[in-house]
N, C-alpha and C positions, 0 to 999 in steps of 0.2 A: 549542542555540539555533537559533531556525529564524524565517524571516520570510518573508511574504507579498508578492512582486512582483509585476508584472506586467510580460509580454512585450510586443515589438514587435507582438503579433497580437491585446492585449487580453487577454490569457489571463492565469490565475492560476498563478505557479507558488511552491513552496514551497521555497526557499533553504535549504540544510541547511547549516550550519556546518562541524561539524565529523564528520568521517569514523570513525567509532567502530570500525565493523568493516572493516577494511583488507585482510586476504588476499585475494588475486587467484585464486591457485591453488585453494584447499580454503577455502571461507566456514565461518567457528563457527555453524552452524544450532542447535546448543544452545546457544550464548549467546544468539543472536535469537529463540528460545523463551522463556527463562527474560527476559529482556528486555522481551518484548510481555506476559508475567504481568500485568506493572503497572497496565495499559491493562482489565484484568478488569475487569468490572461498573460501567463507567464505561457514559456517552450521550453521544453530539456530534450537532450541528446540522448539514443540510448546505445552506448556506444557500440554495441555486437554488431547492429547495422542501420550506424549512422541515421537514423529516424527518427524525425523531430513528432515531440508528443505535446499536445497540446491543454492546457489544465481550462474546461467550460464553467460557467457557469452553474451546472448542474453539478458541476463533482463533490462539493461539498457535500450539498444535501442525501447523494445518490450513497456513498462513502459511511455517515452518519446515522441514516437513516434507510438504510436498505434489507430486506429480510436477513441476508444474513448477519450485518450488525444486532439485528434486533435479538438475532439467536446465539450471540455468541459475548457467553457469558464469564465471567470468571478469567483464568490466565488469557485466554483466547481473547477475550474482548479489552482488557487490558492492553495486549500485546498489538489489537488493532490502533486500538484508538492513541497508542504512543508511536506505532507506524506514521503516523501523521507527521510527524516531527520532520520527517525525512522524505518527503514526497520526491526531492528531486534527484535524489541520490538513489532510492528505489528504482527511478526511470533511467536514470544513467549506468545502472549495473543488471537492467534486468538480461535472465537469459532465455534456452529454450524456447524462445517464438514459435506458436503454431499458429492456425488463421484458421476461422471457421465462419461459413456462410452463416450470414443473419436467417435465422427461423422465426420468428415472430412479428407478428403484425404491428407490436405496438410499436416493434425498433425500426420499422422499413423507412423513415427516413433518418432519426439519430446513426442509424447504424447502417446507411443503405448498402454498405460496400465490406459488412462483415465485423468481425470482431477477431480480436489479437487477444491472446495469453503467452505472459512467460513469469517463470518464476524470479522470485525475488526472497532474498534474503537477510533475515536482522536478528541484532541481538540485543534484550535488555538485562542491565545489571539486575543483581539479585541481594538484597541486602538483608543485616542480623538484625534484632529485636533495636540498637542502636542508630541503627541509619548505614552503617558501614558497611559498603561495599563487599562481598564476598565469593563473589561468583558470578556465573551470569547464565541467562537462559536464550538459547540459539532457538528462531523458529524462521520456517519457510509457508511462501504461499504464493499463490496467484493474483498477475496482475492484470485486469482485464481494459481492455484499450478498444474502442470503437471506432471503426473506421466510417466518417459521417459521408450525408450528400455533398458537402463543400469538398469533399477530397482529401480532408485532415484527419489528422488520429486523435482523436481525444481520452486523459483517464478518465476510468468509468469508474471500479470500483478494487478493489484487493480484496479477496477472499481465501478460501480454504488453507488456511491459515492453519500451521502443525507445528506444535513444538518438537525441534530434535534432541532425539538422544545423542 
């Protein structure tokens, strides 16, 4: 279950309930694959400007298993791999869109018409030696969306991922 706040600075962020993928040390990146499957062949709104995002095939694996998952350990990789929970609620509040021409050879046609970032915003609770809820920790990051040869925006991946003070 997940809900939509808003911060003391206006901002949107997405409330995550409940903490699914819990390891701190080694995150289950095949569970958070098999996980985001769900999320296949679905479309979300984002509402800043009305732009339908498309969830491929690829996004699982890419999400999961991408250099920066692989490097991002501890709170940080935690705090990805429970982002998962909330794929479409990320895309429905993300903000800041910038666009930037495809550079690389391998994306000339996944991405033949560029790539989108905008930030996105979440919170997971923070709990005692109990299990009890006590707090929570706010983190922001990058949502990255490619714009394919078909025309459509697909997610790609979430990265740079910061916790806030």
């Amino acid at each position: 279950m997940a809900t939509i706040v808003i911060n003391e600075k206006g901002q949107r962020v997405i409330q995550i309930d409940i903490v699914r993928f819990s390891g701190k040390r080694k995150i289950d990146w095949a569970g958070v694959e098999k996980y985001l499957k769900k999320y296949v062949g679905e479309s979300y709104t984002i509402d800043e400007t009305d732009e339908i995002v498309y969830i491929g095939s690829d996004f699982p694996d890419e999400y999961a298993n991408s250099r920066y998952s692989a490097k991002a350990l501890g709170t940080i990789g935690k705090a990805k791999a429970n982002a998962s929970q909330v794929i479409p609620e990320l895309i429905k509040t993300a903000s800041n869109i910038s666009f930037q021409e495809n550079a690389e050879k391998k994306h000339s046609k996944d991405a033949k018409y560029g790539w989108y970032r905008c930030t996105v915003r979440f919170s997971l609770p923070t709990c005692d030696d109990k299990g009890k809820i006590n707090g929570r920790n706010f983190y922001q990051g990058r949502m990255i969306i490619r714009h394919s040869f078909d025309g459509k925006k697909y997610l790609y991946d979430i990265i740079d991922i910061k916790k806030e003070t």
